[in-house]
N, C-alpha and C positions, 0 to 999 in steps of 0.2 A: 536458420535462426528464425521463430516466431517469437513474436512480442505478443502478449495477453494480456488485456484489461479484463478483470469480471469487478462490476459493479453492480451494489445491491443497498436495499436498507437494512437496520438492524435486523439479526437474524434471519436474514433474505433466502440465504444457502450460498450465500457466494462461495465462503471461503469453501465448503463440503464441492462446492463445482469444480473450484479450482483445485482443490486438491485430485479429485478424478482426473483433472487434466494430468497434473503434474505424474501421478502414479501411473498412468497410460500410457504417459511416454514412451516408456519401456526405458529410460535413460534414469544415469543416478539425480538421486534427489536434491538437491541444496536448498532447505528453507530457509528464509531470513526471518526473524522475527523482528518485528517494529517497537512492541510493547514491552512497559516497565511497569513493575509493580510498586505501585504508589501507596496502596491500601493492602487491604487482607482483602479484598472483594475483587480486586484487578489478580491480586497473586492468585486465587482461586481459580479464576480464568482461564490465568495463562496456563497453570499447572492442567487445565479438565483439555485446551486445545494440545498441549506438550502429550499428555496420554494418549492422545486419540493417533498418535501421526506414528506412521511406521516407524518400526525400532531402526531399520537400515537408513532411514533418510539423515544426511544428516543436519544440524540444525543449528543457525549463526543468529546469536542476540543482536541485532544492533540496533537502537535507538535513532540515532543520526547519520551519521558516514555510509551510508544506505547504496550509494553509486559506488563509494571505495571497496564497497564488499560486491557488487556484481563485476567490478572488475578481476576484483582477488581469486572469485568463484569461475571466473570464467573458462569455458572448454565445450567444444560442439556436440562430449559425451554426456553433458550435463541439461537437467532444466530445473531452474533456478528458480522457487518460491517464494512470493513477495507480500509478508501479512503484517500488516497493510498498511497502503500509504497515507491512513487517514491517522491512525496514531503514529505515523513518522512528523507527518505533518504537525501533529499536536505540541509532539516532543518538538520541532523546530523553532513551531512557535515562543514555545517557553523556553527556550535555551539558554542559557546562563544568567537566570534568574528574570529574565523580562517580565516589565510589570506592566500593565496596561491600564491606562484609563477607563472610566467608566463613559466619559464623552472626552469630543476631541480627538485629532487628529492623530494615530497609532502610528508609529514607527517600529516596523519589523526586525529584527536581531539581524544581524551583517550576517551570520553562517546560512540563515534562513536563505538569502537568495543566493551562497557559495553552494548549499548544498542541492539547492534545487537546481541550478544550474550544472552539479557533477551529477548529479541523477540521468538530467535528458544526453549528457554524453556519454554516460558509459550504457546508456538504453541504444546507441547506436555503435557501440565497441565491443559488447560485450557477445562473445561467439555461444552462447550458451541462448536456447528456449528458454523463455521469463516468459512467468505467470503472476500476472498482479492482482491485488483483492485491492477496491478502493469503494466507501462508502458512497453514495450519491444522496449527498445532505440540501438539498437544493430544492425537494421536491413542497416540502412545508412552508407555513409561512416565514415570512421575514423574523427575525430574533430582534427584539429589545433594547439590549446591552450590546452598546461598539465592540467589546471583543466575542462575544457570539457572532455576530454580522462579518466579523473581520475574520475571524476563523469561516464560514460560508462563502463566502468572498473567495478566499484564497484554496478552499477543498475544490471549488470549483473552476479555479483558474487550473490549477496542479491536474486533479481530472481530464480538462481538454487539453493541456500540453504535453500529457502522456498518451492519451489517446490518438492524438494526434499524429506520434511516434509507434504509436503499436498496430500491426496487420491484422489483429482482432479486438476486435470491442465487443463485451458480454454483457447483458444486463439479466440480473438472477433473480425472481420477485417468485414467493410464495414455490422458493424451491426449482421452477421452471426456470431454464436461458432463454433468451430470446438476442440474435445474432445482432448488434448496430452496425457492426463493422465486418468482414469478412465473413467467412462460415463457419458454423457449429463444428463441433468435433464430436 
């Protein structure tokens, strides 16, 4: 079992990395998908990355319950695609309608740290290769508005506690990897 971070900024190449990974494997595919189509501009997305990905692989929506599905998924024949944890994160944040202040002190939704908490367990249960795309939002200035900051804040707590748990760390800029953690593949 390998665990995989690829981390990148917008249209870095991560996810095109991780997906080599994942198809390299020579194992079957399980992608998870993170993302909900909110708009006609997110739907279009999803639908241009949904085309691009082998017709064999196969492919799990899930917004939240993120850990319950690499457990679901789990098997040592499998490696298990994870896009990504920065719109799972999003969707956590907003879960059942959280509203956030513009200042003052933000309290996080109860599922938010249920699910981040089944996330890091089933990253150490789970008998299947995971390959995770996760933004690295951290590199720009500070944001303005407490819930930009508190979404920065927490991309990049989630980042190192995953990382932390995973045998490789990728960082994908301008299309290149370059190894943090472990070796290139």
């Amino acid at each position: 079992m390998t665990r995989t971070l690829v981390l990148g900024g917008a249209r870095s190449g991560k996810s095109a990395y991780a997906e080599r990974l994942a198809a390299d494997s020579g194992k079957e595919v399980v992608y998870i998908a993170t993302a909900t189509a909110g708009d006609n501009e997110m739907a279009a997305r999803i639908a241009h990355h949904r085309a691009g990905r082998p017709a064999e692989w196969t492919t799990v929506e899930e917004p939240l319950a993120l850990g319950n599905q690499l457990l679901r998924w789990s098997s040592p024949d499998r490696v298990i695609m994870v896009d990504c944890l920065t719109l799972w994160l999003s969707n956590l944040l907003f879960s059942g309608g959280a509203d956030y202040p513009e200042v003052g002190e933000i309290t996080l939704p109860a599922l938010f740290h249920e699910q981040q908490d089944m996330l890091a367990s089933a990253l150490t249960k789970c008998a299947s290769d995971i390959v995770m795309v996760s933004n690295e939002v951290g590199l720009g200035i500070m944001p303005m508005g407490a819930v930009s900051r508190c979404f920065l804040d927490e991309q990049g707590r989630l980042n190192q506690a995953v990382a932390s748990i995973c045998d490789r760390v990728v960082f994908v800029a301008a299309g290149l990897p370059l190894a943090l953690k472990g070796q290139l593949c």
